[in-house]
C-alpha positions, 0 to 999 in steps of 0.5 A: 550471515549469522542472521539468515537461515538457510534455505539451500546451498545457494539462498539464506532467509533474513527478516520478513518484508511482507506476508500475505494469505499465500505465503510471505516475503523475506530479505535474502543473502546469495551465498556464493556471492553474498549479494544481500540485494534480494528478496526471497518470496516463498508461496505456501502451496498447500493453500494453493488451488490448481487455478492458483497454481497455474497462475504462479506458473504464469507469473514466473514465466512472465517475469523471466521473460522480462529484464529491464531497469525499471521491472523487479527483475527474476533472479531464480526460481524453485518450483518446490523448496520446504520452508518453516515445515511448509512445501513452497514455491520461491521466487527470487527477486531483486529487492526493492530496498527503498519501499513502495512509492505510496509511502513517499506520496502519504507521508511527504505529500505530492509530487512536483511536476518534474519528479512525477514526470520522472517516475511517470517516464521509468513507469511507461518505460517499463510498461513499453517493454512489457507490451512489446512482449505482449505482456499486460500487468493489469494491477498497477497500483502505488502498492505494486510500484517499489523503488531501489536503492537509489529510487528508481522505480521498480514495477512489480506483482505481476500475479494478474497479468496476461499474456495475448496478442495485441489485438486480442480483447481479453475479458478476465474482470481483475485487478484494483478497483480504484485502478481499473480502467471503465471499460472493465469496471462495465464488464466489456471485453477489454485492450490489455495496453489500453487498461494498462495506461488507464491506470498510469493515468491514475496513478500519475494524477495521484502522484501530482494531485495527491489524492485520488481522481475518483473512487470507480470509474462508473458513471455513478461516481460523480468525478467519473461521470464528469469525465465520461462527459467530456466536462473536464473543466467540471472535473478539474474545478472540483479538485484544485479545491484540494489541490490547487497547484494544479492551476498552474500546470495547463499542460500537465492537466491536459495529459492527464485528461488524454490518458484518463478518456471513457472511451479507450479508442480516444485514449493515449497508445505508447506511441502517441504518448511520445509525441507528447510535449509534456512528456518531454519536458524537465525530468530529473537525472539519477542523482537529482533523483536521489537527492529529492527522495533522499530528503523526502525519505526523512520526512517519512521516517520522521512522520512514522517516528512523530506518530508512533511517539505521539501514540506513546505520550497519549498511552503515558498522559492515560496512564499517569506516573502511577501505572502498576506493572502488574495492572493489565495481563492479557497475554498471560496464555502468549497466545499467537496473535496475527503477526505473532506476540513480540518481546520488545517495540523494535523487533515489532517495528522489525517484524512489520518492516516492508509494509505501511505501519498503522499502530494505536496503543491502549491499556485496555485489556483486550475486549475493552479495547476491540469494544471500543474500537468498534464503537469507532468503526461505527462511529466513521460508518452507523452502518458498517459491518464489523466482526469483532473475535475475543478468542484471537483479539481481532476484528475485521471490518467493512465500512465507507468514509464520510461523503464530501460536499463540493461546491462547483460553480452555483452546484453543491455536489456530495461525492460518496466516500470510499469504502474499505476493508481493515483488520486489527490484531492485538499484540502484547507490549514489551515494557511489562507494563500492560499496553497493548499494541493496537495494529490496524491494517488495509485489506481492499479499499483507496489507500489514501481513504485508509490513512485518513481512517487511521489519522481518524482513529489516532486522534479519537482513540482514547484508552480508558483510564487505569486506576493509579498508585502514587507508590509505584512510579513509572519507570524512565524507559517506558514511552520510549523506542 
């Protein structure tokens, strides 16, 4: 317990998951009942507008509403708490202590059919209890798809969604771009249950294809238009160039096409959905559920631990056995930096614990470093838009990834790349040794598109040389976690 400060009699605060422009997410302890399996949200409410306010005051009494196995479920909620000197808002929530779902498709690749028709039945699960309720996320997303402790899927954000009767339009355009159904994307007034399977549809191609069906659902993204046409065979031969353990699965492709329809009348309801045959095929227990995530869970940690270990090997082979400690004293001012200035490379590796960690190093001082890095952005993108600030070490950026060219029968089609939008925050190393920790992170855009950017950098990004002295040896522990 000595790990969490207090917030009342009843809840403790532990490490940070996650932060956002409102405020931050915080693992929690229950006193009474010392449960650990919690999560603290507190929402900074002197950023809040009356419109945002009103909105948070939706989302709580949506989510207390809600108690299912597969939605991140409402413990408590404090209309005014104060927090690290802020006036907050908290939630309460269950927590989500096996991370979101994205991690597990990034770093050990997609899903087979009877894993992604597992998580496809607990996602319309929770969905089903959600519009029986008239309630309508309308952000599902990776990101928004946790897991517990034992893997099992856990909806969450519930910020956007609505309340409405079920033949009520409604007409708020919100939501992720990538996600969001055509019918939004053309400004029309729109069926919540319906946009809701258009994206559960997105997202579970995503799970078995690994890679996302198209950008926008608009007719000048090519896989879209090829969709909106009917010419599902178009659509399919272009993908299984990139994933073609598709072929096999007939069936799972004609779901898919069912629940990804232009037209929302033609598109899948619930009820249709379960007189469907391949929802109804193999899926997995609770325990074989456990037991492939498990395994994959290994692969994630031993990706995330190859990476930052091959980021530390090229910061050693730049450096030589010859780096002055002395060399390189950016930080002297310990100038708050983002996320803030960390002492060592676990408490960094704490800190950003709970969302995808993306980090370059350099021995570079800092403007080198922001230099060179948009030179980078502007190498994946000659007309990106990126704002580089000495003063606080951090650039943003708004770029599009390449364009890909598809050969589809006697046609050679180029599909626009993806575009996003990152930030980078400097940080000081821990070693005394100069390096500086480069993190990058996602702000709007395809998620799969930002880590191919961030493979993209990882392997281009070369800090400069620093000059050498043969009299002062690298010592044993630097390069290492």
């Amino acid at each position: 317990m000595s790990n969490f400060v207090k917030v009342n009699e009843d809840y403790g605060a532990g490490r940070v998951l996650g932060s956002g422009m409102q405020g931050e997410v915080r693992a929690g302890i229950h006193y009474p009942t010392e449960n650990t399996e919690i999560a603290l949200k507190f929402v900074d409410k002197t950023v809040l507008d009356q419109k945002s306010l009103r909105m948070l005051d939706r989302e709580v009494t949506i989510m207390k509403s809600l108690n299912h196995p597969n939605i991140t479920n409402l413990h408590d909620y404090y209309s005014n708490v104060t927090f690290n000197g802020k006036n907050c808002c908290l939630l309460v929530l269950e927590l989500a202590s096996a991370g979101e779902l994205f991690e597990f498709l990034m770093h050990s690749g997609y899903f087979e059919e009877n894993l992604s028709r597992t998580y496809m039945r607990q996602l319309l699960s929770a969905l089903t209890a959600c519009h029986q309720n008239g309630i309508y996320h309308r952000d599902i997303k990776p990101e928004n798809i946790l897991l517990g402790s034992r893997y099992q899927l856990k909806l969450a954000d519930f910020g956007l969604a609505n309340i409405a009767d079920q033949n009520t339009l409604l007409e708020t355009e919100c939501g992720t771009k990538s996600y969001m159904a055509p019918e939004i994307i053309a400004h029309k007034p729109y069926n919540g249950a319906e946009v809701d399977i258009w994206s559960a549809g997105v997202v579970l191609f995503i799970m078995m294809c690994g890679s996302p069906p198209f950008e926008v659902a608009a007719r000048s993204d090519w896989w879209f238009n090829a969709i909106s046409l009917n010419r599902y065979d178009r659509f399919w031969a272009a993908h299984l160039r990139g994933a073609g353990h598709m072929a096999h699965h007939q069936k799972a492709q004609q779901f898919v096409e069912k629940l990804l329809r232009a037209d929302p009348s033609q598109r899948l309801t619930m009820e249709q959905i379960e007189s469907e045959e391949w929802i109804h095929q193999e899926w997995l227990n609770e325990s074989q559920l456990f037991t492939e995530m498990e395994s994959r869970r290994q692969k994630v940690l031993n990706a995330k631990r190859q990476e930052m270990m091959e980021a530390m090997r090229k910061r050693e082979q730049r450096g030589g056995n010859a780096v002055r400690r002395d060399r390189v004293d950016v930080f002297a001012q310990d100038t708050h930096r983002g996320t803030g200035v960390v002492s060592t490379y676990d408490q960094f590796l704490d800190a950003t614990a709970g969302r995808q960690l993306n980090v370059l190093f350099s021995y570079a001082n800092a403007e080198e470093t922001l230099m060179r890095l948009t030179k980078e952005f502007l190498t994946i993108d000659e007309n990106a838009r990126v704002v580089s600030s000495p003063e606080t070490c951090n650039i943003s950026a708004q770029l599009r990834m390449a364009p890909a060219r598809i050969e589809v029968a006697d046609e050679v089609i180029e599909v626009p790349g993806a575009s996003l939008s990152v930030s980078v925050n400097l940080f000081q190393g821990s070693g005394g040794d100069g390096v500086l920790i480069v993190d990058l992170e996602r702000k709007a855009g395809d998620l799969i598109a930002f880590q191919k950017m961030y493979k993209l950098l990882n392997a281009n990004f070369q800090p400069p040389a620093v000059e050498q002295h043969e009299e002062d040896p690298l010592d044993e522990d630097i390069g290492m976690l």
